[in-house]
N, CA and C of each residue as an Amber inpcrd file, in Angstrom:
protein
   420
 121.8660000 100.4560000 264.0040000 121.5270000  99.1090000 264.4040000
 121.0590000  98.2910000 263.2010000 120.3620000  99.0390000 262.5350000
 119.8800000  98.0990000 261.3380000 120.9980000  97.8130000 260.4310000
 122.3300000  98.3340000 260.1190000 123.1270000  97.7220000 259.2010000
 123.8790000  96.7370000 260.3330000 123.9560000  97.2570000 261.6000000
 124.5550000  95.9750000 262.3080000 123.6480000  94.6610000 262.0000000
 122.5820000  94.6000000 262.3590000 121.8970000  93.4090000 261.7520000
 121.9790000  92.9710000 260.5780000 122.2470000  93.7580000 259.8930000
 122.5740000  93.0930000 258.1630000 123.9140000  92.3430000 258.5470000
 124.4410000  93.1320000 258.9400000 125.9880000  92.5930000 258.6640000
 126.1560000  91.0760000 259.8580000 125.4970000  91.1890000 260.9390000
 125.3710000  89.7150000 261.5240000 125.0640000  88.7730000 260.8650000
 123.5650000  89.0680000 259.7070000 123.0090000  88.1800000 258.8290000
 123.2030000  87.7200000 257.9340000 124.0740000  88.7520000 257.2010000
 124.7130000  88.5240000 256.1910000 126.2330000  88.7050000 255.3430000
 127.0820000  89.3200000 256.9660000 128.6670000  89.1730000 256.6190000
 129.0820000  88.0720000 257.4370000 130.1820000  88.1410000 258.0240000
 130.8980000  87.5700000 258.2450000 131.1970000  87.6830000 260.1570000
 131.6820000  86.5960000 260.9240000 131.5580000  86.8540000 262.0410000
 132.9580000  87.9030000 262.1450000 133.7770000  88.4220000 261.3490000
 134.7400000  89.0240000 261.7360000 134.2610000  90.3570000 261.0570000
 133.5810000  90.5370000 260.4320000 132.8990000  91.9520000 260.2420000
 132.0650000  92.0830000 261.3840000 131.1410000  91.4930000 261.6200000
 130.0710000  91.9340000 262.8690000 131.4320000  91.7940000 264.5290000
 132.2350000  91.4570000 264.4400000 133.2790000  91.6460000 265.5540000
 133.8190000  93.0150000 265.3130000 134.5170000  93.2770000 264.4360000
 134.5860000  94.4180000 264.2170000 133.8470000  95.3420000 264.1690000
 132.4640000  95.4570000 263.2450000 131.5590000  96.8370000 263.6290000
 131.2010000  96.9160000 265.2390000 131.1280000  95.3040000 266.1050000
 130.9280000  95.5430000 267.5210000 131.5100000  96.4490000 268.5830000
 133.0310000  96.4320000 267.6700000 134.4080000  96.7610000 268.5540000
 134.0740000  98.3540000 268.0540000 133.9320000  98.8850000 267.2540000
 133.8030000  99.9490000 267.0890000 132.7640000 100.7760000 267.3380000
 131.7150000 100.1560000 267.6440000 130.3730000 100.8930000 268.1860000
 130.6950000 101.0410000 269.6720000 130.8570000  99.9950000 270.2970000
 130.5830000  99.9260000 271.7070000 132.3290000 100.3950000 272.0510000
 133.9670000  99.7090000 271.6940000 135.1360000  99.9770000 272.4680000
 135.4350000 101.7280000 271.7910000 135.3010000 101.9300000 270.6960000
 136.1460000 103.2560000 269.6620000 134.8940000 104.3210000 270.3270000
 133.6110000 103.9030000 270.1740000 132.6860000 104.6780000 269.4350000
 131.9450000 105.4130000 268.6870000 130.9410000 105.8610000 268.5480000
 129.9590000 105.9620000 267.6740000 130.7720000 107.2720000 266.4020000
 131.7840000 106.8240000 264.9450000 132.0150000 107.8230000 264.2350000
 133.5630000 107.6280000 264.5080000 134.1700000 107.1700000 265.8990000
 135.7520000 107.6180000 265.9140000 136.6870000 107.0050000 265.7360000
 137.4910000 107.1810000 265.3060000 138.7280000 106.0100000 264.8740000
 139.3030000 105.3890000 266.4480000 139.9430000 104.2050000 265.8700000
 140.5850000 102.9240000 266.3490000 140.6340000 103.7870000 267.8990000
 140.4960000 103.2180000 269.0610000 141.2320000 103.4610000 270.0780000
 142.4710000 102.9240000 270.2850000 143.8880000 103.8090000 269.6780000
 144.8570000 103.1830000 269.4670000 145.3120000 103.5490000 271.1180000
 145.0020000 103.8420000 271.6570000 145.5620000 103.7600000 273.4150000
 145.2570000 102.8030000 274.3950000 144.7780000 101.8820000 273.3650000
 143.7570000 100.8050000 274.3850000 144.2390000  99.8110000 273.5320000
 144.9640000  99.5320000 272.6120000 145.0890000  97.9810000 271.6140000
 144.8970000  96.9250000 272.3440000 145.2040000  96.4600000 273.2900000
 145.1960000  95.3010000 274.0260000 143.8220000  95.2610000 274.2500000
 143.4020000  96.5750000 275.0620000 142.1500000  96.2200000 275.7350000
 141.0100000  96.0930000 274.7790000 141.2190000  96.4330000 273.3780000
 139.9810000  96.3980000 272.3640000 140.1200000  95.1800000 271.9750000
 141.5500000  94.3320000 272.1610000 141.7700000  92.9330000 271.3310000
 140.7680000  92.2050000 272.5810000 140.9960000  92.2300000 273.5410000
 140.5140000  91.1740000 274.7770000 138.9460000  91.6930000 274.0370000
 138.2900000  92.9190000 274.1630000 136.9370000  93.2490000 274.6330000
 136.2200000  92.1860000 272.6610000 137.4340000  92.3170000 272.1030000
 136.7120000  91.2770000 270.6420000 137.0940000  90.0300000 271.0410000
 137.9220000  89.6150000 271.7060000 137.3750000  87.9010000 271.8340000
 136.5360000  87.7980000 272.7760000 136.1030000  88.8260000 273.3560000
 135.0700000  88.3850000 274.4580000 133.4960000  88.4790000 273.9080000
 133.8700000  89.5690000 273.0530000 132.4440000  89.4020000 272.0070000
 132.3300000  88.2880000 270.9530000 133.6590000  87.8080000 270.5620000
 133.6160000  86.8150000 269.8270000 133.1720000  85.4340000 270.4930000
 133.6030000  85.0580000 271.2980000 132.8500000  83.9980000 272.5160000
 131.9110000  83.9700000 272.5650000 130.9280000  85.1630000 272.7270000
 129.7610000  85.2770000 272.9000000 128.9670000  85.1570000 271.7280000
 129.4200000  85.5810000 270.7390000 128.8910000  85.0780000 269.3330000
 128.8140000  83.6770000 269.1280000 129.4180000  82.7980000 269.7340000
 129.8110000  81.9040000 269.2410000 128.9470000  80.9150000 270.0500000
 128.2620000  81.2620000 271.0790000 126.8420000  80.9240000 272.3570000
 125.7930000  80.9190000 271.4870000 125.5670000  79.1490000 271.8160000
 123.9270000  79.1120000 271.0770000 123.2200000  79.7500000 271.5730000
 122.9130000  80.4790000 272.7210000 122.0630000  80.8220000 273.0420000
 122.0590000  82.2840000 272.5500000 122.9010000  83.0180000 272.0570000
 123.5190000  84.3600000 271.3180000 122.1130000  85.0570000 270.4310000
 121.6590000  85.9810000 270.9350000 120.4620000  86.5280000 270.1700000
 119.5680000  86.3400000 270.7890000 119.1960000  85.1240000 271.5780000
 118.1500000  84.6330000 271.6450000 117.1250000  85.9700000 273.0630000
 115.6180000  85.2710000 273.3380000 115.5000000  86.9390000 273.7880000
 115.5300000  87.1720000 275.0290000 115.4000000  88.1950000 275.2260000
 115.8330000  88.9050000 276.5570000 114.6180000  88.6400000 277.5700000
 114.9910000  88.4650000 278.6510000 113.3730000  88.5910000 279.5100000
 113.6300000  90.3690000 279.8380000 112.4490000  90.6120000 280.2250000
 112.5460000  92.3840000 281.1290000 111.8930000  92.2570000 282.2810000
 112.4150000  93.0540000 283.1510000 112.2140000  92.9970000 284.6220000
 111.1230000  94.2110000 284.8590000 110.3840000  93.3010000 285.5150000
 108.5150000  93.7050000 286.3660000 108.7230000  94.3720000 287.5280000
 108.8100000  95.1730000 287.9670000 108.3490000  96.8390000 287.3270000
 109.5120000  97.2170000 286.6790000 109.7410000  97.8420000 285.6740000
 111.2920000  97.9070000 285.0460000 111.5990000  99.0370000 286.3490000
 112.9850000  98.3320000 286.0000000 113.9940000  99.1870000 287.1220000
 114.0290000 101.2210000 286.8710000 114.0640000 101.5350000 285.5150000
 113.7830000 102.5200000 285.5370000 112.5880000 103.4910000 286.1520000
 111.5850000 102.8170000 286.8640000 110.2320000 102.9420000 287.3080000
 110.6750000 103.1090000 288.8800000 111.8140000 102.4470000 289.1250000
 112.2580000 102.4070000 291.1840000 113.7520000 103.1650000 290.9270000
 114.4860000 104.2220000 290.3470000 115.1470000 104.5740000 290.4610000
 115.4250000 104.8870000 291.4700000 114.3090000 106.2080000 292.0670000
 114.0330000 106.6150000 293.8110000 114.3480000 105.6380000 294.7290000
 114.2660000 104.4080000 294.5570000 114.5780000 103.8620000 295.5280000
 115.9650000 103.4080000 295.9980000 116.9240000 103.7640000 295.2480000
 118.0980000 103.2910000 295.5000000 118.7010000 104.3590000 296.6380000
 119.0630000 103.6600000 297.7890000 119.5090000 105.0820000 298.5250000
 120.9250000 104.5050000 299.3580000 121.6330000 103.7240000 298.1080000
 123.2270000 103.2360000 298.6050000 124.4630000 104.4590000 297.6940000
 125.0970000 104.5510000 298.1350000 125.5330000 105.4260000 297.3110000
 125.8760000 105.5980000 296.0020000 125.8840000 106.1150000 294.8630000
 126.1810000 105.8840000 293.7020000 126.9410000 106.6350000 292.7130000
 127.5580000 105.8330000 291.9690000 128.9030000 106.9700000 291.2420000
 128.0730000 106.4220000 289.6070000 127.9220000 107.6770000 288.7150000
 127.4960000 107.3560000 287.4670000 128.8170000 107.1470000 286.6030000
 129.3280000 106.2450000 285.6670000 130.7400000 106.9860000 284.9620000
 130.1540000 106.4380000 283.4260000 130.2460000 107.7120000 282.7740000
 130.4080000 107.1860000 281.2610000 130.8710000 108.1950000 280.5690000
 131.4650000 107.4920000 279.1000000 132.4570000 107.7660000 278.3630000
 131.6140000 109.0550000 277.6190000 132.4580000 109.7710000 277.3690000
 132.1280000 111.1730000 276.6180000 132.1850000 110.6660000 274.9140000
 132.5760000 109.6400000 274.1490000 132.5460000 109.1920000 273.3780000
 131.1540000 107.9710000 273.0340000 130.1390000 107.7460000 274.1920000
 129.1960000 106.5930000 273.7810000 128.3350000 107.7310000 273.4190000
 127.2370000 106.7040000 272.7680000 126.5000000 107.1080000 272.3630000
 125.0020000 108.0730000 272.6410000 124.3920000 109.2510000 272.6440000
 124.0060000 110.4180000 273.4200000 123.0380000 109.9330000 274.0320000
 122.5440000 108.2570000 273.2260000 121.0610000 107.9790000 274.2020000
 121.9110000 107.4050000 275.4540000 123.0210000 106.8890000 275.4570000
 123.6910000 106.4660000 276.6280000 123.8880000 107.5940000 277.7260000
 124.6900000 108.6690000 277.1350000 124.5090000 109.8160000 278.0980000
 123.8160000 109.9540000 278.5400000 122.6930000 110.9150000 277.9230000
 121.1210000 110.9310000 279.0450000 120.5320000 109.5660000 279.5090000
 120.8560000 108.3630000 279.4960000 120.4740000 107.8870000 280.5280000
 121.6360000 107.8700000 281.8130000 123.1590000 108.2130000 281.6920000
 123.6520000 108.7010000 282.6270000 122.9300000 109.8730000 283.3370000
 122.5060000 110.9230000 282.6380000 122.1320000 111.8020000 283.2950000
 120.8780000 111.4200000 284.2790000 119.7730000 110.7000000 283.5360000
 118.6250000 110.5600000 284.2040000 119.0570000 109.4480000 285.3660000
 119.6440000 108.9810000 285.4840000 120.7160000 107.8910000 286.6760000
 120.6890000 109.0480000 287.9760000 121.7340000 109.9140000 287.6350000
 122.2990000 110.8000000 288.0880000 121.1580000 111.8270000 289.0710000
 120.0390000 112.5630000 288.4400000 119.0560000 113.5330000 288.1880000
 117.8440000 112.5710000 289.4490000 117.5260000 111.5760000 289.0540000
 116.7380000 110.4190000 290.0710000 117.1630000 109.7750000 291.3190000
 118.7650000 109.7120000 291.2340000 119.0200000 108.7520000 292.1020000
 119.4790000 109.7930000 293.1770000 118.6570000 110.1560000 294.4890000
 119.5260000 110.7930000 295.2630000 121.0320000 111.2160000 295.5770000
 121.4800000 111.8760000 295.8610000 122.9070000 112.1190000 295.9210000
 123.9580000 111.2200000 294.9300000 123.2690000 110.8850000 293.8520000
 124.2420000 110.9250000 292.8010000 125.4690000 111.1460000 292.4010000
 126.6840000 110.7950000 291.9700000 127.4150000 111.5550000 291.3340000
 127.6900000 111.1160000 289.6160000 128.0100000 111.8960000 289.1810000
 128.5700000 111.7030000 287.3940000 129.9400000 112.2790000 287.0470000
 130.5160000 111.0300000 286.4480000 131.7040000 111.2840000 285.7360000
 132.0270000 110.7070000 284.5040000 132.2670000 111.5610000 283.5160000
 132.2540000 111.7450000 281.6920000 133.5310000 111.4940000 281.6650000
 134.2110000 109.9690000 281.4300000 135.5010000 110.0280000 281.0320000
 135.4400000 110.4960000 279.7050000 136.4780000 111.5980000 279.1050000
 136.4920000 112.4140000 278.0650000 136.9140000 111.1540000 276.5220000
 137.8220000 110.3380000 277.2160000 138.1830000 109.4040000 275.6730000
 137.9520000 108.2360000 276.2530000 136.5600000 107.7710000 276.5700000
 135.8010000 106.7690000 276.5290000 135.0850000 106.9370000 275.6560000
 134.0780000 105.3020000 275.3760000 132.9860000 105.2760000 274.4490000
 132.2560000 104.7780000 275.8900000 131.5690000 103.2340000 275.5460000
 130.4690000 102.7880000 276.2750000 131.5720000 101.5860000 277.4330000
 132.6180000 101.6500000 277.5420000 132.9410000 100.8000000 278.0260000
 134.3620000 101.1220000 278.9290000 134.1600000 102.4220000 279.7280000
 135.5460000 102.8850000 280.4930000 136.4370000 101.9320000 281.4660000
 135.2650000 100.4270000 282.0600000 136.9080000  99.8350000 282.6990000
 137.9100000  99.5840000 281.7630000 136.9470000  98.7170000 280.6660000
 138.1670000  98.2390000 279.3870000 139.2490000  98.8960000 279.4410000
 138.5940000 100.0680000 278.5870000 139.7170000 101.1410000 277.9380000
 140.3220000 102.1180000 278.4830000 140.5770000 102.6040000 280.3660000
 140.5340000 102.9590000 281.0420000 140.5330000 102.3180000 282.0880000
 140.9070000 101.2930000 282.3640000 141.5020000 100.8540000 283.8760000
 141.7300000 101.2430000 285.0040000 142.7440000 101.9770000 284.5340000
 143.8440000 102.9520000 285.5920000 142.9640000 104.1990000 286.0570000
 142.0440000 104.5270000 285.3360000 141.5100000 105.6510000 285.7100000
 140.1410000 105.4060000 286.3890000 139.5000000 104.1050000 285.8490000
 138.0810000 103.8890000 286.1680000 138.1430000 103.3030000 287.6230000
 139.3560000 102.6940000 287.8160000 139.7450000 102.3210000 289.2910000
 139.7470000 102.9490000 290.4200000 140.9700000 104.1750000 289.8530000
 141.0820000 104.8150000 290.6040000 139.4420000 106.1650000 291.1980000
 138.8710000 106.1640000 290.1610000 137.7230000 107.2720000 290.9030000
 136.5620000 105.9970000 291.4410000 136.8030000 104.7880000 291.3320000
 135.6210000 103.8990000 292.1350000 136.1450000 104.1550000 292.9100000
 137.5500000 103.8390000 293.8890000 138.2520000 103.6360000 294.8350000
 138.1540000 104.9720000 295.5630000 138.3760000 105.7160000 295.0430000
 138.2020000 107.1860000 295.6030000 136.9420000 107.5450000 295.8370000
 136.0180000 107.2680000 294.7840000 134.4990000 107.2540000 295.6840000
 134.0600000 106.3620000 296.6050000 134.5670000 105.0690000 296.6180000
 134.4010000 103.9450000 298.0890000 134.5790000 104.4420000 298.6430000
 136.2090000 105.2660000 299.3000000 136.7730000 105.6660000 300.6700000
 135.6510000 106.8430000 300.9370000 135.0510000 107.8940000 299.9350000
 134.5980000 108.7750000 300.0940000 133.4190000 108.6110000 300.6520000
 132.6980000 107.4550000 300.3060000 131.5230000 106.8860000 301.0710000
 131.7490000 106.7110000 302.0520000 132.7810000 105.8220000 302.2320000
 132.7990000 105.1300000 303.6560000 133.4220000 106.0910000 304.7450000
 134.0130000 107.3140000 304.3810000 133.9380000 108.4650000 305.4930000
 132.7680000 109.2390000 305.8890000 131.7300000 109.1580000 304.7600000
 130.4900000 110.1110000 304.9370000 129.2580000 109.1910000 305.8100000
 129.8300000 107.8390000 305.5970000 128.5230000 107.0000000 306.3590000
 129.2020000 106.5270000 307.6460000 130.5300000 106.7980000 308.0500000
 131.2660000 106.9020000 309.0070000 130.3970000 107.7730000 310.5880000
């Protein structure tokens, strides 16, 4: 994170697009997701847009009681999915998702990073869709 901030501050908006695209679409260490070209071009003009928002940086509010504090309380059904390629603090908070939230489920797309509809469509679709129907037979 700290050379990403250099490089916002002090490269160029097409370097900080690029280290973006590669942290969050490739992930953390791996080359280009050349199976996704399209979907990494869309996911950089969409970060590029957003760069380009005065309001871009500016700060975050956080939510009173943080949500991590009412996990227990969620009792709709829930599908965890993240990429086997993001980054490990991302994982374990899949896991702790998973581990808290009653009847849970988790799924590690294997050549994801942090962002499986993008780069994964076809697949991230299909197991929501398959876990909807699967709900909606069990609360049947």
């Amino acid at each position: 994170m700290e050379r990403f901030n250099q490089v916002c501050q002090r490269g160029t908006t097409e370097e900080a697009l690029e280290m973006t695209t590669q942290m969050w679409f490739d992930g953390p260490g791996q080359l280009v997701n050349e199976q996704a070209v399209e979907a990494r071009k869309r996911f950089k003009e969409i970060n590029r847009y957003a760069f380009s928002l005065p309001e871009f940086g500016a700060g975050l509010e956080t939510l009173s009681p943080s949500p991590i504090e009412r996990l227990e309380e969620i009792k709709a059904p829930t599908l965890v999915v993240a990429g086997a390629r993001d980054y490990p603090d991302f994982l374990q908070i899949a896991d702790v998702l998973t581990e808290r939230i009653t009847g849970a489920q988790k799924v590690i797309l294997p050549d994801s990073a942090h962002i499986p509809p993008m780069d994964q469509p076809e697949v991230f679709n299909k197991l929501v869709l398959e876990f909807l129907a699967q709900s909606i037979v069990k609360s049947s």
